[in-house]
N, C-alpha and C positions, 0 to 999 in steps of 0.2 A: 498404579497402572495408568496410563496416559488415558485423560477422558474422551478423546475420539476410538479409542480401542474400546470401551465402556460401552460407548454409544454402539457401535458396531455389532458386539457383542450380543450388545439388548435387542437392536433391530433383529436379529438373523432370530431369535430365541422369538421375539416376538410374531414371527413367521412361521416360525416351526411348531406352536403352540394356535396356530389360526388352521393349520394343515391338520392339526389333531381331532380339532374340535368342529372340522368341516359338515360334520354328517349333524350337527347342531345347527346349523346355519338356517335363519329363515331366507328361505326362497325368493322372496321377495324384496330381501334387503342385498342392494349390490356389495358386496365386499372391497371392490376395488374403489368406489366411492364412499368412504364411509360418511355419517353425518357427523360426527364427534371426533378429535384425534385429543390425545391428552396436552395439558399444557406443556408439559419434558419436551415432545417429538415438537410441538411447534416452534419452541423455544431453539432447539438445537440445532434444526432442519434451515431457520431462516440465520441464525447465527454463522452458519457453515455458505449460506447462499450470500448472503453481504461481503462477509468477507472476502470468499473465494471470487466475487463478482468486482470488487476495489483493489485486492492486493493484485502479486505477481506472481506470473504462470499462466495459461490458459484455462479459462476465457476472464482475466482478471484488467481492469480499464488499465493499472500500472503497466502492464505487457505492454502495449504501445507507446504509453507514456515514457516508458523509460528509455525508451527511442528519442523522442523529445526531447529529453533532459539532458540526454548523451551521458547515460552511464553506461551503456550497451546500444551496440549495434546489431541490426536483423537486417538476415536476405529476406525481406517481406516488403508492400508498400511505402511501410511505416520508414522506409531507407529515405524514401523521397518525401516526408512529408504529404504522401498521399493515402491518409488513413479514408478509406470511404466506408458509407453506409451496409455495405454488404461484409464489412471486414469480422473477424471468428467474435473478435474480444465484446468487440460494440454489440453485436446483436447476439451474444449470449449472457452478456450480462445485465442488457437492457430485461431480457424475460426474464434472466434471472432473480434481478433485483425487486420486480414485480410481485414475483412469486414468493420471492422474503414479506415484503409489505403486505402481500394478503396474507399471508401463515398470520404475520403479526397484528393483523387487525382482528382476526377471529380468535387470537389468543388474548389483544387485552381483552374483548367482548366478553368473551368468556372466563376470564379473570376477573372481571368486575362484578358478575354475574354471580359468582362462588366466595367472592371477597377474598381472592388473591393477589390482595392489592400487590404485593411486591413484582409478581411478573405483569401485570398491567405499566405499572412503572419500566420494569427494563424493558419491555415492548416498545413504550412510546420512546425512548431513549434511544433504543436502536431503530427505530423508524426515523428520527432526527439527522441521524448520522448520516443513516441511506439515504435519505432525501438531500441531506447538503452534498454530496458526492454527484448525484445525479443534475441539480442545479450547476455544481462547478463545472461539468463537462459535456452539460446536453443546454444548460440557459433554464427554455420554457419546457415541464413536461406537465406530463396527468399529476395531481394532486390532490386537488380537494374534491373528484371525484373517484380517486381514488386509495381515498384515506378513510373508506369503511367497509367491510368482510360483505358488501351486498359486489357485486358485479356487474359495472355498466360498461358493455359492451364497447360503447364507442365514447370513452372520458375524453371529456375537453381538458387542452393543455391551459396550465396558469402559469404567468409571468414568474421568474425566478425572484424579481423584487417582490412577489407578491408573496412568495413562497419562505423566502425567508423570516421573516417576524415570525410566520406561525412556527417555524422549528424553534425559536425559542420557548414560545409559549408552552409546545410539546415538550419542551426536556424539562421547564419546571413544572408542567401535568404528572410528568415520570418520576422526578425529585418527593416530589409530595405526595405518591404512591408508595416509592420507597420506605416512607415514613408511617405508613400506616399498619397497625395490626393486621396481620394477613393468615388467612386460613393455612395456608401451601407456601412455604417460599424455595426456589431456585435452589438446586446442587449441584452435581456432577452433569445435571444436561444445560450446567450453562457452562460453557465450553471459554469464556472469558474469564471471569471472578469467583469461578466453582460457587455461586451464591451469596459474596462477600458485600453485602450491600453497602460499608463506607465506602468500599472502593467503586462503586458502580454510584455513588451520590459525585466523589472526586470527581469522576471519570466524566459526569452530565455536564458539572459546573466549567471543569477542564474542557469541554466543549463547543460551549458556550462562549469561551474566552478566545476558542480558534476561529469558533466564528465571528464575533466582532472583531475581530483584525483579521478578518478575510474583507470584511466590506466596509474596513476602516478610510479608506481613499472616498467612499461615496456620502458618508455619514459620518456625524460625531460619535463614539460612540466613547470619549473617556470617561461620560461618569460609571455607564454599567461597567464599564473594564474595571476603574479605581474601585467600585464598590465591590467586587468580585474580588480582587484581589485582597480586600481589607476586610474579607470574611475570614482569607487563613484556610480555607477548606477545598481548595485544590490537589490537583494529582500528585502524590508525595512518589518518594524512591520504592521501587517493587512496583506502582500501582500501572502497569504499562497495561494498554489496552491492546490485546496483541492474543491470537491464536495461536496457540500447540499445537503441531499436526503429530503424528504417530510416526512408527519407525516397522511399520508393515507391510509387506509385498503382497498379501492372500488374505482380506482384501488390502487394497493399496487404499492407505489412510497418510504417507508423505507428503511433505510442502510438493503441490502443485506441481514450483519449477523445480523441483528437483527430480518431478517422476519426466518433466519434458528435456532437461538436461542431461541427467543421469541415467537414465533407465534408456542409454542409447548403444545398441551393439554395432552397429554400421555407419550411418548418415544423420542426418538430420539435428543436431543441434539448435537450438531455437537461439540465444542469446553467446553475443558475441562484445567480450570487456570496453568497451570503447576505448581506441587510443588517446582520445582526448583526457577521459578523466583516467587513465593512465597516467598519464605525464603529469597531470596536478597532481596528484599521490604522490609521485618520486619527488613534486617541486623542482620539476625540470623544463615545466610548459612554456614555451615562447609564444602559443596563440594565446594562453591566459595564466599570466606571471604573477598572480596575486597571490600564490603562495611557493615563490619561487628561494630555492634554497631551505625548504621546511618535507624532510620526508616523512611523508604520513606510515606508522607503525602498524596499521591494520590492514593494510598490503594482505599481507599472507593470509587473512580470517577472510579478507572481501573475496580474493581470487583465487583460483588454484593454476597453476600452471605447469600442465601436462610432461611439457619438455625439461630436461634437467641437461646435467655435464654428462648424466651415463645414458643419455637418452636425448641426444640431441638433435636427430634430424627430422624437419616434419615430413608431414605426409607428399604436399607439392610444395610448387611455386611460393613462397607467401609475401602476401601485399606490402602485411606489417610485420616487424619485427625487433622486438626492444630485449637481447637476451634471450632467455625462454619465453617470453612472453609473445605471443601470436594473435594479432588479431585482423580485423577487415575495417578502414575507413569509413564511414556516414557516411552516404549519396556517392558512392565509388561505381566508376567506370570503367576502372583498371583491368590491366589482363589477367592478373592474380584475384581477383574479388572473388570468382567463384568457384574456384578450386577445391575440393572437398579437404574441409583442415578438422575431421571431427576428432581424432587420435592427439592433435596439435593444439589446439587453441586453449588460448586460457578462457578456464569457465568460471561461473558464478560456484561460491565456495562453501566454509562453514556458517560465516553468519549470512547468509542472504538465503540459504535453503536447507541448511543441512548439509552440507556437500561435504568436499576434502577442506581438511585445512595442508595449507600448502608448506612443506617440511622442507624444499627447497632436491626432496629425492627424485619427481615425475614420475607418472604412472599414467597410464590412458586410464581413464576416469569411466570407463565402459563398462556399465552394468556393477559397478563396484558397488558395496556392500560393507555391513559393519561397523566398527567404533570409529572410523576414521569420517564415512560417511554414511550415515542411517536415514536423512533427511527429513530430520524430526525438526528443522530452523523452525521457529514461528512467524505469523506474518503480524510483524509491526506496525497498527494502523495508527495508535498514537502512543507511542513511547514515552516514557519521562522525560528523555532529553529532547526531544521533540517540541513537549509543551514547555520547556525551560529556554528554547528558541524562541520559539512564538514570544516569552515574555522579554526576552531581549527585543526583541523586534520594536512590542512596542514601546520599550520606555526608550530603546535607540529614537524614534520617531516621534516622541515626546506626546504619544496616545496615556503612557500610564505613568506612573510614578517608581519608582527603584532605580538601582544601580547596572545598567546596560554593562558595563564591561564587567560587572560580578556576574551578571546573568547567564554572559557569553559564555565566562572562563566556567560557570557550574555545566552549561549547559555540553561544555564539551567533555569537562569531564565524566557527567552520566553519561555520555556514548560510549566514553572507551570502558564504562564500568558495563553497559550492554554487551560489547565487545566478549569483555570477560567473562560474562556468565553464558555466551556460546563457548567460549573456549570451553569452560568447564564440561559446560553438556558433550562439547564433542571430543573431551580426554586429548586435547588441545593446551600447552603451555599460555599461560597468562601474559599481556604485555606487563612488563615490569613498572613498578611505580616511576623509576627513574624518566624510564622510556616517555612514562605520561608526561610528566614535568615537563621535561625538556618540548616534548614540543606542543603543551600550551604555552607556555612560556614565550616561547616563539612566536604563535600565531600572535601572543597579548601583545607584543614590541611593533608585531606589525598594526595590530589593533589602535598602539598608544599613536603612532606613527600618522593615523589616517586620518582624512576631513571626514565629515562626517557621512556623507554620502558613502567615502570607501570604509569607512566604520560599519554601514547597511550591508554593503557588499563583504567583506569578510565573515559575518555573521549566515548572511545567507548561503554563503559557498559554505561555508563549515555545515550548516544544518544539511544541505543538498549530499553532503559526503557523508553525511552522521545517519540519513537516511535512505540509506543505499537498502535498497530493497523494496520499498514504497514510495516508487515515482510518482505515483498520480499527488500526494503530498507538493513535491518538489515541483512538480506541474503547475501546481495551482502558487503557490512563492514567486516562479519566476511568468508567471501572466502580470502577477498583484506589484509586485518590487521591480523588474528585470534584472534578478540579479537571483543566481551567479550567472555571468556571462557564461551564452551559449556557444555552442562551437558553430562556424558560418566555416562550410565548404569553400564557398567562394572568394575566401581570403585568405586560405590556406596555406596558398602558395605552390598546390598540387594542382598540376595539370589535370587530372582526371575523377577529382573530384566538385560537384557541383550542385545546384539544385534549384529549381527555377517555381518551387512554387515556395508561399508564404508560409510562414510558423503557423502550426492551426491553435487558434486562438479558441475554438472550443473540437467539439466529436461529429460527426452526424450521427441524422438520426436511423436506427436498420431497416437498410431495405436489402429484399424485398420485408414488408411487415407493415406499420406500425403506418407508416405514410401511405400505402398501398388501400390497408386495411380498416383506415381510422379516417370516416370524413371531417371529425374536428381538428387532425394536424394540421400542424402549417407547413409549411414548404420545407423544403432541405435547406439544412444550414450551410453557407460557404463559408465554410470552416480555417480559412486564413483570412477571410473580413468578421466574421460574427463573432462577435466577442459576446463573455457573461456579465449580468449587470453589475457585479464590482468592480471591473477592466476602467482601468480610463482608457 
């Protein structure tokens, strides 16, 4: 049974067992504050608060981001490059993520405390993670007054340069936890590696490795990368860092965007497929040709599309329209932009949430249900193929040592093998081996083809497509490389599409709160000049 169903389970039993025993209660001790929570609930509660606060769906930082990226488009701000401090994602994942880091600092305390050494370790591990997340898209926050279970009211922020070395130091504190004899280790309430500690040692090191070639442009960092590499003890095949959601309505335990996509009887839609990376997918794209004449086979896992030959007319007007496919331009002005297309529009599918996988039949995707769509996707925060990017990257930029175009061509193949194991879960046909072939094969001719620069740029458009589902990933790729090339309204060629402010180079910070609330913040970021300290 799916561990978020477990958990769930446990809470509600755990409530119902607190209501029984009520007339035991001392008086004096408040219940809704307890002083003690077990190591499980802290472990699971911030594991479910990280995630859901970086992946995609609401309030997850990717929801905007993948505005950014342009793998979807939203009737929101984020259409115009005006994400503000007041926006749902940013200031509920800013407390969000807060609220993981204090669970996780009373959890290692108290892990250390009992000699549990092992959840001490994944604590500090996942407190790493959080915090490079929050560095990539805020810069300066609270940290090292905020990095112990005491509560100081008004923490000062520390510089993101500052900030980084210590998450190193912190995932090898967590590594050499891992290793220690431990009273209690992790199970079913750790909701990543059901307790699998090689793969949670992988997973620190694999970390470690995305970090230094996040901040590779400001620092040297090839000896730790090559030593890293020449230990052998990196993320292998299976060991993907990535949550399971559930496949329940009562309570609703589903990916995120799938309860904000799917679970729609009327309006509202949140995410709309981008035409742009539309067209790269078919390899039919004239704003960005770089994989033109190569159609990408995960089409039908990434989208669904509503409209078919027995179902073909949408609801209005529409903007866009390639086939059945329905979507809305980036920064559009058009007279069709907001026309209700929620019965119409191609949606996010079976690998990005759970959704349909697309049979080429159409169906309004409204409130649908079942083995076609349960919305059990997980949220992929670093996948294998992910980390087999990353090491392209660096030995493409001569940071590490190996074979860049072995890298690439592994690195693409574990995507389509990710591919495949949603298909499985979602009783979804396989792409065929042939299918594979053919077009890495493809992209390699264009790979052999390229200077080295467009050798960067093929690699990172492939991961950008391999990572469909975790934009904030792909966010932080194209600040660090620019590359894959973004889509620019303003060159379009479309009259009525535009956008007059800059790419934001980092988030602000939420207001009202935090700036309001805090006299040691600093000022609001202007978020198309303030870049994070690894930007050149």
């Amino acid at each position: 049974m799916n561990r978020i169903n477990n958990y769930i389970k446990y809470a509600v039993l755990t409530v119902a067992m607190l209501l029984l025993n009520a007339c035991n209660l001392d008086i004096n001790t408040d219940p809704n504050n307890p002083s003690a929570v077990s190591t499980a609930q802290l472990l699971t509660n911030a594991q479910l608060d990280i995630v859901n606060s970086i992946g995609s769906g609401p309030p997850g930082l990717s929801n905007p981001a993948g505005v950014f990226v342009h793998q979807v488009t939203q009737r929101s701000t984020n259409d115009q490059y005006a994400i503000t401090g007041q926006d749902f994602a940013g200031t509920q994942a800013w407390a969000n993520l807060y609220r993981a880091i204090q669970n996780l600092n009373v959890l290692s305390d108290q892990a250390t405390a009992n000699q549990q050494f092992t959840y001490a370790g994944v604590a500090q591990i996942m407190k790493a993670l959080a915090f490079s997340y929050m560095v990539d898209v805020w810069g300066d926050v609270p940290f090292t007054e905020a990095s112990t279970a005491a509560k100081i009211q008004f923490p000062k922020f520390d510089k993101g340069q500052d900030i980084y070395p210590q998450l190193f130091t912190l995932i090898d504190e967590g590594i050499a936890n891992l290793a220690k004899a431990s009273a209690l280790s992790p199970r079913t309430d750790d909701l990543i590696y059901a307790g699998n500690l090689v793969r949670w040692r992988q997973f620190a090191k694999s970390l470690k490795l995305k970090l230094y070639n996040q901040v590779r442009l400001v620092q040297n960092v090839s000896a730790p990368v090559n030593a890293l590499i020449a230990e052998d003890d990196l993320m292998k095949p299976g060991g993907n860092f990535s949550l399971n959601y559930g496949t329940s309505s009562a309570p609703d335990n589903r990916h995120p965007a799938f309860r904000e996509d799917y679970n729609i009887t009327t309006t509202g839609r949140d995410n709309y497929i981008s035409p742009y990376f539309h067209e790269i997918l078919l390899g039919t794209s004239m704003l960005n040709p770089i994989l033109t004449g190569i159609q990408d086979p995960r089409i039908p896992y990434y989208y669904f599309n509503q409209l078919s030959a027995a179902r073909p007319n949408a609801q209005n007007a529409v903007e866009y329209r390639n086939g059945n496919f329905v979507s809305i331009y980036f920064s559009s002005q058009g007279p069709n932009q907001g026309f209700d297309q929620s019965s119409s529009i191609a949606i996010i599918g079976l690998y990005y949430c759970g959704g349909r996988f697309d049979d080429g039949n159409g169906v309004s995707a409204a409130g649908v249900s079942g083995a076609s769509a349960r919305g059990d996707g997980p949220q992929r925060i670093l996948p294998y193929h992910s980390h087999l990017f990353t090491r392209a990257e660096l030995a493409q930029t001569g940071v590490s040592t190996g074979n860049a175009k072995q890298l690439f061509s592994d690195a693409i193949n574990a995507a389509f093998a990710e591919v495949n194991a949603a298909a499985a879960r979602g009783g979804a046909p396989a792409i065929t081996a042939a299918a594979i072939k053919e077009y890495v094969d493809a992209v390699l001719v264009k790979y052999d083809a390229a200077n080295d620069s467009g050798k960067l740029e093929l690699i990172m458009t492939e991961k950008w497509i391999s990572n469909f589902g975790f934009a904030l990933e792909s966010y932080n790729d194209i600040r660090r490389t620019g590359f894959p090339k973004i889509y620019d309204p303003n060159t379009d060629g479309i009259a009525f599409t535009n956008v007059n402010r800059g790419y934001p180079q980092s988030y602000p910070y939420p207001t009202p709160g935090e700036l309001q609330l805090n006299p040691n913040a600093p000022a609001q970021r202007v978020v198309a000049n303030d870049k994070v300290f690894w930007q050149k």
